[in-house]
N, C-alpha and C positions, 0 to 999 in steps of 0.2 A: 314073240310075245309069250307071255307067262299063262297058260290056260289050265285052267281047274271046275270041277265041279263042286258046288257046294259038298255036297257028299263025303267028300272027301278031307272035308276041314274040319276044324271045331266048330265051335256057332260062335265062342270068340272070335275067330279067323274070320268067315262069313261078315260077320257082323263089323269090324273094322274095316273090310274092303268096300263095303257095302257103302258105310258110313263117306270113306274117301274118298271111291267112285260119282258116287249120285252124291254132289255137293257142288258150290253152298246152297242150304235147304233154309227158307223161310222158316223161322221159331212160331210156334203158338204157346202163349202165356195164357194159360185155360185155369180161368175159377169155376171151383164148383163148390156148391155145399152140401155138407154130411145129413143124413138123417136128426142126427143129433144136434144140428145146424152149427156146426162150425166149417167154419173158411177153409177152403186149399185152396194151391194156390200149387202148378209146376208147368213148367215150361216141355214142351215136345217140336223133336223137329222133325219127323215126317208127319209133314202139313202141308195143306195144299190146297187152293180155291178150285171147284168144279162144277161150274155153270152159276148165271147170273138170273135165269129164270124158273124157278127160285133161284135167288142166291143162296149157293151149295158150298161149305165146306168141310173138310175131313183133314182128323188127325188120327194119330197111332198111339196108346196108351199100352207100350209092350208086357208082355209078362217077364218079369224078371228073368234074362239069364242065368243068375249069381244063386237065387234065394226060390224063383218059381212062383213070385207072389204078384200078383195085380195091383197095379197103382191104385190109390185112392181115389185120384181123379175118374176112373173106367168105373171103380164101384161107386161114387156118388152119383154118376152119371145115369147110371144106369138105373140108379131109385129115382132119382128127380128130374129124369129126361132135359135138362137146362144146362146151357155154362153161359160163361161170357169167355171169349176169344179174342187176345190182346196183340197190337204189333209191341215186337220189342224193338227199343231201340239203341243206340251207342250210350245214352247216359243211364241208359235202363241197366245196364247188360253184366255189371259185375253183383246186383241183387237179384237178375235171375239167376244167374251162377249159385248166388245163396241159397235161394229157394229149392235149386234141384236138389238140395240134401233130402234124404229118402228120411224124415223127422216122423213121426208116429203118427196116426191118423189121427191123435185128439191135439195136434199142432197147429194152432194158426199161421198161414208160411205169412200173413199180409202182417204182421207182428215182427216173424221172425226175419223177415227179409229188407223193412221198413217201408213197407208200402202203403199209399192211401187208399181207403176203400172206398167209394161211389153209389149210393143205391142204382142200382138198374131200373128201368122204366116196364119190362114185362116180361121178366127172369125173376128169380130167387137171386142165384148167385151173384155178388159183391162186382163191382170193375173197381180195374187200378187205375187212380185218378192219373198217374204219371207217363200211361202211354197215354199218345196222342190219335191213337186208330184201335175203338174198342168193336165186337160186336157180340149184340146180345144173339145167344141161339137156342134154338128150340132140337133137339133130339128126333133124328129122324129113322136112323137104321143103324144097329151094331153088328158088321161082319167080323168073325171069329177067324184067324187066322192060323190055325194052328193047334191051338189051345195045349203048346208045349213052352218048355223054359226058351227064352228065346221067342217066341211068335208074337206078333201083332195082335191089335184090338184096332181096326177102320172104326173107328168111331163116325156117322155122317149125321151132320146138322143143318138148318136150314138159317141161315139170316135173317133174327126179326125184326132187329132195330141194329141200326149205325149209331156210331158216336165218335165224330173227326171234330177234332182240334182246329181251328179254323186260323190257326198261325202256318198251321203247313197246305192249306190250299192256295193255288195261284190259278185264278182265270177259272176255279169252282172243280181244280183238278188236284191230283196229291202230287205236290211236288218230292221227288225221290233225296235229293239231296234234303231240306228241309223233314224229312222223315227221319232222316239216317238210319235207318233199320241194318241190322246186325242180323247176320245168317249162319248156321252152325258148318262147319266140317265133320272131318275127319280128325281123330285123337284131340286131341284139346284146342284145334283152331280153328277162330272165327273169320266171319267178313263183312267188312263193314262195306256198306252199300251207298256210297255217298263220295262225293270230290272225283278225283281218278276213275275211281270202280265205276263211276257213273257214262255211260256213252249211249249215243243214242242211231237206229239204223233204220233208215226209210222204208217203210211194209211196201211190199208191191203193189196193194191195194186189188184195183181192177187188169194191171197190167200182165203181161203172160211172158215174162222177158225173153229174149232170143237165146240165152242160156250159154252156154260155153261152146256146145257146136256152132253156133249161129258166129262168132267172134271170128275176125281175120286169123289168117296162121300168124302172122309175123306179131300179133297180140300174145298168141297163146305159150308163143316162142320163147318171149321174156324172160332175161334169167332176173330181172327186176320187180317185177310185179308178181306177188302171192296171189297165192289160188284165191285169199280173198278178197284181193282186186279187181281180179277176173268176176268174180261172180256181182263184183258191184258193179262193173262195166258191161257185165250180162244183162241186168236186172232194166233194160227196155225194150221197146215192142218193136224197135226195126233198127237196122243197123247204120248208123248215122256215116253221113259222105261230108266230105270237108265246105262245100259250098254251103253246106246246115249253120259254117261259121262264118263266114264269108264278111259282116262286120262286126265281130271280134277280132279277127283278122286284121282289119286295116287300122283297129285303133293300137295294134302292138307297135312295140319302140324296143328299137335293138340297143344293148348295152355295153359297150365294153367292158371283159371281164374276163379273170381267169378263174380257174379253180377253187382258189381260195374265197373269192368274191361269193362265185356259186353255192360256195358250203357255209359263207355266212346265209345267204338269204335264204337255205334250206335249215340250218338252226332255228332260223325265228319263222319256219313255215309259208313264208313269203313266196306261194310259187308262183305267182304272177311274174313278181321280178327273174324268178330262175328260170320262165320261158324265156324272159327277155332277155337271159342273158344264153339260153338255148340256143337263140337266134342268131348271135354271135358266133358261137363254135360253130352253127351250119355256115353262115355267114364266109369263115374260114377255112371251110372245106374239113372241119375237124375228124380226123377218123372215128373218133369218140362219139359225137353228135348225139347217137341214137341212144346212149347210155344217158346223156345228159337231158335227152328228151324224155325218155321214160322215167327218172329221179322224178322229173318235175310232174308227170303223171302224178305218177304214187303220193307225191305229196299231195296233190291235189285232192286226189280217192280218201287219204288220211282224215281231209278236213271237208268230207263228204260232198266234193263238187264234181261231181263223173263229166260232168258235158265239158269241161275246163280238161280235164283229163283224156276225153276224147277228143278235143282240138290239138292238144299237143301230140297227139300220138299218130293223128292224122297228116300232121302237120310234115312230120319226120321221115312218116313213109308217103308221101304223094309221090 
C-alpha cells in the first residue's frame, strides 16, 4: 500500500485523497442570511446527522485553500446563529453545482441558481421549495479547525423544525429511492443514491451472531462464497443442524439438468430451482456436486435468504 503522512503533502494532495477516501458524503444545501438580509445559498459535503435527541447536525464551511477566505455561509452564520439544511437531490443537482460558484457575498445564489424560496416557520433564513427534506436549524457550537488555508469550520446545529415532502414517505418512513439524494466524491464525481445503489442488510438487532469462528471448516473453506457471505451466514445466535430443515426438505423435487440449465436458473436468481437441480448432480454421484451446492448458496445469501443458504450447504456436507 501507498502510506503517507499528511505532512508530507500539499493540502491540495491531502485534500483530494481526503475527499476520495471518505466518500460518498451526504451534501448539505445550507441557506443562510446576511446581516444585510440577503440570501446564500452553497452546498457542503462534509455533513453529517449526530444524534436524534436533540436532533444534531454538523457541516464544515472550509476556509479557502486557493484565496484563505471564509465562506459566507460561516460568516452569516455566525451573526444570526440560523440556516435551513436542504437534502439534495438528482433533479436538484446540476443547480447545486451552480450555486457552489464562489459569486460575491451581495449575490442572491436562490436567483442565480433558479431556486424557489419558502418562508421558514422559526428561522430567518429562506428554504428551497425544491428539495423535498428541508430542516430549519438553530446554531449550536462553532469548533475552529485550524483556522489556516485549508482547515475546517464544524459548524453544529440543532433541528427545530422538519419539512418532508410527503410524496417521498411510505408507511410515514423516507423512502430512499423516492428521495434520490445525490452524494459528493472525490474530483468531480457524484452518487446517486437510488435504483442499483440502493440495497438493503438485516441489523443484528438483539442477536450476538456465532461470527466466523463459530462457522464449520468446510464453510469457511469455500473457494465460493465471500467473506461477505460468511459474515451473513455468521450473523445468528447458534449454529443450525440439518433436521432445523427437515420440512423444507421433503417438499424438494430433483431436476434433471445440466450445466447449462443450472446457469439459466442462476441468471434469473432462481436458486430454488438450482437446489433442485443440485440434487441432481449429487443424485449422479457428481464430482462437482459441492461447487454446484455452494453457487446455489451464494445465490441465495445474494437475495438475503441465509436459512435457504444454510440448507443447501448442509445439505451437501451431511
Amino acid at each position: 500500500m501507498y502510506s503517507v503522512e499528511p505532512k508530507d503533502l500539499t493540502v491540495a494532495q491531502a485534500h483530494q485523497y481526503l475527499l476520495g477516501g471518505v466518500s460518498p458524503r451526504p451534501i448539505a444545501f445550507v441557506s443562510t442570511i446576511s446581516q444585510d438580509g440577503i440570501n446564500n445559498l452553497s452546498p457542503f459535503s462534509f455533513f453529517n446527522a449526530f444524534g436524534a435527541n436533540p436532533p444534531v447536525i454538523a457541516f464544515s464551511p472550509a476556509i479557502s485553500g486557493r484565496t484563505g477566505k471564509t465562506k459566507d455561509t460561516f460568516e452569516n452564520i455566525k451573526s444570526s446563529g440560523e440556516c435551513v439544511v436542504h437534502a439534495v437531490t438528482h433533479s436538484m443537482i446540476e443547480q447545486i453545482n451552480l450555486a457552489s460558484c464562489e459569486y460575491d457575498s451581495n449575490i442572491d445564489e436562490f436567483v442565480k441558481a433558479g431556486f424557489t424560496t419558502l418562508d421558514s416557520h422559526l428561522v430567518k433564513p429562506k428554504r428551497v421549495k425544491e428539495s423535498p427534506f428541508q430542516m430549519e436549524c438553530k446554531l449550536m457550537q462553532i469548533v475552529e479547525l485550524g483556522g489556516k488555508a485549508g482547515s475546517g469550520n464544524l459548524v453544529i446545529c440543532e433541528v427545530v423544525k422538519y419539512h418532508i415532502s410527503e410524496d417521498i414517505l411510505v408507511d410515514g418512513k423516507i423512502d430512499p429511492n423516492l428521495l434520490d439524494l445525490c452524494a459528493r466524491n472525490g474530483g468531480e464525481y457524484y452518487t446517486r443514491a437510488s435504483g442499483n445503489a440502493i440495497f438493503e442488510i438485516k441489523k443484528p438487532g438483539l442477536i450476538k451472531g456465532i461470527g466466523f469462528d463459530g462457522l464449520p471448516l468446510f464453510i469457511k473453506e469455500s473457494h465460493i462464497l465471500s467473506a461477505n457471505n460468511l459474515a451473513q451466514l455468521a450473523l445468528r445466535d447458534e449454529l443450525p443442524q440439518l433436521n432445523n430443515f427437515e420440512n423444507e426438505i421433503k417438499n424438494l423435487t430433483v431436476i434433471e439438468a445440466n450445466d447449462y440449465v443450472f446457469e439459466r436458473f442462476e441468471r434469473a436468481n432462481d436458486y430454488k430451482s438450482m437446489l433442485n437441480c443440485a440434487l441432481n448432480f449429487k443424485n449422479q454421484n457428481n464430482i462437482n456436486s459441492k461447487y454446484y451446492f455452494e453457487k446455489t448458496a451464494k445465490i441465495a445469501l445474494n437475495n438475503n435468504n441465509s436459512d435457504f443458504a444454510w440448507m443447501c450447504l448442509l445439505i451437501i456436507n451431511n
